[in-house]
N, C-alpha and C positions, 0 to 999 in steps of 0.2 A: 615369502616374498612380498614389499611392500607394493603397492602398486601407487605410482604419483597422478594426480587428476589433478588440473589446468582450468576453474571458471573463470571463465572471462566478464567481468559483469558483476556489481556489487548492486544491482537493483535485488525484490522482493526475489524473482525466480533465481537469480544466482545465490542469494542468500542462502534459499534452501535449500537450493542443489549440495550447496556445499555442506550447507548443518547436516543431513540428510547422510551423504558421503561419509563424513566425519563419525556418524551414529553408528557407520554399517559395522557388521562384526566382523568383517576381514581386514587386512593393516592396509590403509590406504592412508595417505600422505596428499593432502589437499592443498590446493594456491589458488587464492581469490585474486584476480587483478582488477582493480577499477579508476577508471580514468579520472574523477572528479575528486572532489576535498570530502567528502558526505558517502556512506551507503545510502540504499534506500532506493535509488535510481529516482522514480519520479512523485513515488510516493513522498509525503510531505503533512506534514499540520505546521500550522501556523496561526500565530495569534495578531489581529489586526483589528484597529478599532473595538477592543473589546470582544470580539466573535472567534473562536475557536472554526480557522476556516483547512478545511483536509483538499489537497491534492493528490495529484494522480491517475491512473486511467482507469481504476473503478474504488481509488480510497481504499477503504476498510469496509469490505460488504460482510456485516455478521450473517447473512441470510448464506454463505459460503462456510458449511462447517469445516473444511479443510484448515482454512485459514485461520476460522477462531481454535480448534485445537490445537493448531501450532504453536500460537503463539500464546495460549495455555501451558503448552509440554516449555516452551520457554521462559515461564513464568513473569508473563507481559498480561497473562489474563486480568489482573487489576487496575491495566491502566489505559483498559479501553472504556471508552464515554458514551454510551448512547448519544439520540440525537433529543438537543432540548425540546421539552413538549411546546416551550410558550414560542416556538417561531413555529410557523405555520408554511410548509412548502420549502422550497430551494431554490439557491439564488445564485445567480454568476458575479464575482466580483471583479470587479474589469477600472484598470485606472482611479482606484481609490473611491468607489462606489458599487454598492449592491444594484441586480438588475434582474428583473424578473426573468424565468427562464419562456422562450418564447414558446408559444400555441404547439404541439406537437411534436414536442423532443420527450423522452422518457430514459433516463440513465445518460444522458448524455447525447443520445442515437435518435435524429428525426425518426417519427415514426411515421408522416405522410410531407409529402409537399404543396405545398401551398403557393 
């Protein structure tokens, strides 16, 4: 008996749900629906001003082995980029400008208030 599974959501976690689904060894019949033109959901690179800039709500963390195995076992392991040595820290690009990230945020997330 096939079984049919329904993700809703072409971002990173629907992706795998379904790669995942797809892998398992019982007969399952998978359907991704996603509302936009792009997978991916919010994840994103993009090239602006010469800089290789990554979106999304944590990017591509390789400090997350999960992640890089996957996409390892999907054979994307060759097309992930460290980060360059010659910039020094991280920047928010906002209206066609780099902007230093303010006093006390780390990953994204204040870490006190000020």
């Amino acid at each position: 008996m096939t079984r049919r599974v329904v993700v809703i959501g072409g971002g990173i976690s629907g992706l795998a749900a379904a790669y995942r689904l797809a892998q398992s060894t019982q007969a399952v019949e998978v359907r991704l629906y996603e509302a936009s033109e792009r997978l991916g959901g919010v994840i994103a690179t993009d090239l602006s001003h010469g800089v290789v800039l990554e979106g999304g709500p944590d990017s591509f963390l390789r400090r997350k082995p999960e992640a890089l195995e996957l996409a390892q076992e999907l054979g994307l392991g060759g097309e992930i980029m460290g980060l360059n040595p010659h910039v020094k820290g991280s920047y928010i690009f906002h209206r066609g400008h780099f902007h230093d990230i303010p006093q006390g945020v780390r990953a994204g997330v204040p870490t006190r208030l000020d």
